[in-house]
C-alpha positions as CSV (number, residue, x, y, z in Angstrom):
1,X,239.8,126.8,227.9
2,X,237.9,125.2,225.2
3,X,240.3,126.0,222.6
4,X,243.9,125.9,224.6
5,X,241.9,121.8,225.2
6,X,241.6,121.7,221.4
7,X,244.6,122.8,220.5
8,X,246.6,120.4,222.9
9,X,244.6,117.6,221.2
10,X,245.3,118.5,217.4
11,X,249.0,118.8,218.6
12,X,249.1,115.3,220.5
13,X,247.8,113.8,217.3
14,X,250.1,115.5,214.8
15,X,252.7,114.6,217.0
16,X,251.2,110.6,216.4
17,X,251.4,110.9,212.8
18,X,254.4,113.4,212.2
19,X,256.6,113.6,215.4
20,X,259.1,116.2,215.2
21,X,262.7,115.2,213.7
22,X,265.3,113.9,215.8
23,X,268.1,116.5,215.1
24,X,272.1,115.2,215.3
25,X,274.5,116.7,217.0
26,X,276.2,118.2,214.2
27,X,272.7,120.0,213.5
28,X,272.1,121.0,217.2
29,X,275.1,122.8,217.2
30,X,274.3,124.4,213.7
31,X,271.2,125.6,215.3
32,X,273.4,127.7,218.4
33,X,275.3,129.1,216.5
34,X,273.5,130.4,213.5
35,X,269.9,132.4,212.6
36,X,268.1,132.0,209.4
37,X,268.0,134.3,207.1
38,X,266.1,135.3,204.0
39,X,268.9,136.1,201.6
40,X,271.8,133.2,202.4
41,X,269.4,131.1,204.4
42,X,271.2,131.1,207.7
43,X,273.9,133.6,209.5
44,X,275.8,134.0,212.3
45,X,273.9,134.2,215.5
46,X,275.5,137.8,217.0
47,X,276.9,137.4,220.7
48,X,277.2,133.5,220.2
49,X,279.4,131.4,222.5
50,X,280.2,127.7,221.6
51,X,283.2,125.0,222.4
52,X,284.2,123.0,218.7
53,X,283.8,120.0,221.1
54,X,280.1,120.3,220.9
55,X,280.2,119.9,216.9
56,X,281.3,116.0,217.0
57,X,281.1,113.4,219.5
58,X,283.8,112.2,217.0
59,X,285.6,115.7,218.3
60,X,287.1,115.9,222.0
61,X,288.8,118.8,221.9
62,X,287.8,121.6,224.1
63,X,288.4,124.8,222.0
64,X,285.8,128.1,222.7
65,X,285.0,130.4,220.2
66,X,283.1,133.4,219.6
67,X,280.8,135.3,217.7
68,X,280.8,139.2,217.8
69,X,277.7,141.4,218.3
70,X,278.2,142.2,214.4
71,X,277.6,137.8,213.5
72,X,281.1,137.5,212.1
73,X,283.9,135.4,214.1
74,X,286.0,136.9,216.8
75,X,288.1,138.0,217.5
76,X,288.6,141.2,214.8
77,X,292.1,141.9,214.9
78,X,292.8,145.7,216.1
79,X,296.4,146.9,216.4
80,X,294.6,150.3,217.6
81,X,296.8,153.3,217.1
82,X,295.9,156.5,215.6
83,X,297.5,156.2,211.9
84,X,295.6,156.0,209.0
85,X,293.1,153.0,209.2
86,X,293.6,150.1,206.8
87,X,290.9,147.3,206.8
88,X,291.1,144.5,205.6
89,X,287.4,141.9,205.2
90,X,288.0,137.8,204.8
91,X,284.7,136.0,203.2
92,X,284.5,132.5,202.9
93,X,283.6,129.3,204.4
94,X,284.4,126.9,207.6
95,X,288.4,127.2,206.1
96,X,288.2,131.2,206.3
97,X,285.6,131.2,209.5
98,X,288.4,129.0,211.6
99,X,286.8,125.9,212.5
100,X,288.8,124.1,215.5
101,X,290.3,126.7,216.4
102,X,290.2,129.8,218.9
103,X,289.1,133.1,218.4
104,X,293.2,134.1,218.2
105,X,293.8,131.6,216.0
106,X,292.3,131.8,212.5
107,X,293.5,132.8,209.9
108,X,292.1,136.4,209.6
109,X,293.7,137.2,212.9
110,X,296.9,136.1,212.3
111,X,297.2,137.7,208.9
112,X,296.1,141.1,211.4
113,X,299.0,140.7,213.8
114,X,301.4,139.9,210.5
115,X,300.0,143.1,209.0
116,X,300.4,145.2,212.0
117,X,304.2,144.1,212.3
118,X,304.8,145.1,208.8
119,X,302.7,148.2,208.9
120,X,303.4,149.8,212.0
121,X,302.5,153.4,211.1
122,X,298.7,152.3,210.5
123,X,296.2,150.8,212.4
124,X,295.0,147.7,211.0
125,X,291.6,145.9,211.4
126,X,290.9,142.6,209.9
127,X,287.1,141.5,209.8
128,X,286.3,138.0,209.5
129,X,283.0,137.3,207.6
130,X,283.9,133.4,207.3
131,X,280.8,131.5,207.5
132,X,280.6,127.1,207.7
133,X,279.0,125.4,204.5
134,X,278.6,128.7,202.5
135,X,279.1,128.8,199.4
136,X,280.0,131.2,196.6
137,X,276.4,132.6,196.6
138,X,275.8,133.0,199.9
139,X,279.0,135.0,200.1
140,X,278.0,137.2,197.5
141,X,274.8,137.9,199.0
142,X,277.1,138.5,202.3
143,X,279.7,141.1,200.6
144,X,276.5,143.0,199.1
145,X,274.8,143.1,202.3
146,X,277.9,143.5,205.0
147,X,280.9,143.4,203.4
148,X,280.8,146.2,200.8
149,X,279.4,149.2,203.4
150,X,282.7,149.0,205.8
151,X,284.7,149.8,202.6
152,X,287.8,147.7,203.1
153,X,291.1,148.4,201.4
154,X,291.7,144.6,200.7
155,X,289.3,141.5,200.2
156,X,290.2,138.0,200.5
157,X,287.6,136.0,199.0
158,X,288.2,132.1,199.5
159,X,285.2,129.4,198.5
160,X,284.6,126.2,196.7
161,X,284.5,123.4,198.8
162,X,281.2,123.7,199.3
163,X,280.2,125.0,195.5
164,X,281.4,121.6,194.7
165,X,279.6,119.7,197.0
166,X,276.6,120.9,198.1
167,X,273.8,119.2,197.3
168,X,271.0,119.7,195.1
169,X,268.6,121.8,197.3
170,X,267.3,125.2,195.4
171,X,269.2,128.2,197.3
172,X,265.9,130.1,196.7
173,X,263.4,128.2,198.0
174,X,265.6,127.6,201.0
175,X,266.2,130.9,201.6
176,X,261.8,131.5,201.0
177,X,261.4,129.3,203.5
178,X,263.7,130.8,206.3
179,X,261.6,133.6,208.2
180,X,262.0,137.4,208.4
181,X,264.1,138.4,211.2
182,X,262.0,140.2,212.9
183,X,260.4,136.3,213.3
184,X,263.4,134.3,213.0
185,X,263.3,133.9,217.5
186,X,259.8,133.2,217.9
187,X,259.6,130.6,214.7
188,X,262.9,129.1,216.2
189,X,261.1,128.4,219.4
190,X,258.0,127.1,218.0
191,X,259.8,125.1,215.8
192,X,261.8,123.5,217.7
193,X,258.8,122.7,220.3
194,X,255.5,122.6,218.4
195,X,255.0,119.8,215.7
196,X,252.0,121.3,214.4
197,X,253.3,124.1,213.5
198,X,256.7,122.4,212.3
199,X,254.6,120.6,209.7
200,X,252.6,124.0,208.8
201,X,255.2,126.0,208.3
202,X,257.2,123.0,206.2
203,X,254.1,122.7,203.5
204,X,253.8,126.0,203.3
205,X,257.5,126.7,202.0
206,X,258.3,123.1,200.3
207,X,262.0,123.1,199.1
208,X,262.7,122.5,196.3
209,X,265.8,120.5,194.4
210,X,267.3,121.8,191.5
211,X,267.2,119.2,188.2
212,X,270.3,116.4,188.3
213,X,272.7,117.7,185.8
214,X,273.9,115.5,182.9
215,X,277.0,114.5,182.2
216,X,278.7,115.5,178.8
217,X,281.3,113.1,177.6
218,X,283.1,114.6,174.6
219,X,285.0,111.8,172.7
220,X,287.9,112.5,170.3
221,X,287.6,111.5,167.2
């Protein structure tokens, strides 16, 4: 009892001195629908369920979407059949992923039902790895570690939004600083409730920024 007492008492005064952060709505919603990750700092959450609605008070429209029990974006297109299989993988950000719109509605899927059409002798699955904010590294760390083993006929790689305007935060010790996923539900929880341990786990993987780049100006003589 002694120590539960204690306990309750360091986390009432580091809550004094370093409450925990206020998070938007924009980053609430980040938080359902993704898990961090050691390699591309977060992912999908697998078996996630969200309305686009919830991303923007700026936002009132009421569109659901989906994330499969793989963590990519539902719904895979499947024209079924027996024919010879032809898969085809999209990677890329909140453009490829289909943001705003439903889970019959991005682009991966229609490009499936367009295939289908024109291919009816095969059966044709399209597998959406789109992912919001990614950026060309993340993806390549995603094609490595997800893309690559389903072995798809055709890849459509689309990024560099984001490449060009993410900010200056070091990829690696964001990723160093996610948990291993085998963690990544209990630190969520703890994280999101406990303050002490918010401010532990924060000094004990400090991110870091990468240098501000200079500008060359080349002048013509």
């Amino acid at each position: 009892l002694g120590s539960v007492l204690g306990l309750g008492a360091v986390e009432l005064a580091v809550r004094s001195l370093a409450p925990l952060p206020q998070l938007s709505q924009e980053e609430r919603f980040h938080r359902e629908i993704t898990l961090p990750d050691r390699e591309r700092i977060y992912r999908l959450r697998p078996g996630a369920r969200s309305d686009w609605s919830r991303y923007s008070p700026r936002d009132d429209r009421s569109v659901r979407f989906t994330i499969d029990a793989e963590g990519r974006r539902a719904r895979e297109f499947d024209s079924g059949g027996s024919g010879p299989e032809l898969r085809v993988a999209f990677l890329g950000d909140s453009t490829t992923m289909g943001f705003g719109v439903g889970d019959e509605e991005h682009f991966a899927y229609l490009f499936g039902s367009l295939l289908a059409r024109r291919h009816p002798e095969r059966r044709v699955r399209v597998f959406n790895f789109g992912t919001h904010g990614y950026t060309s590294a993340q993806g390549h760390a995603q094609f490595e570690s997800e893309v690559f083993a389903l072995a798809p006929a055709l890849v459509f790689v689309a990024f560099g939004f984001n490449d060009a305007t993410v900010s200056g935060l070091d990829e690696r010790s964001a990723c160093e600083a996610a948990p291993p996923r085998a963690w990544a539900a209990v630190h969520e929880l703890l994280d999101r409730s406990s303050a002490t341990y918010h401010l532990l786990w924060k000094h004990a993987h400090p991110l870091r920024s990468h240098p501000a780049p200079r500008t060359r100006v080349l002048r013509a003589e």
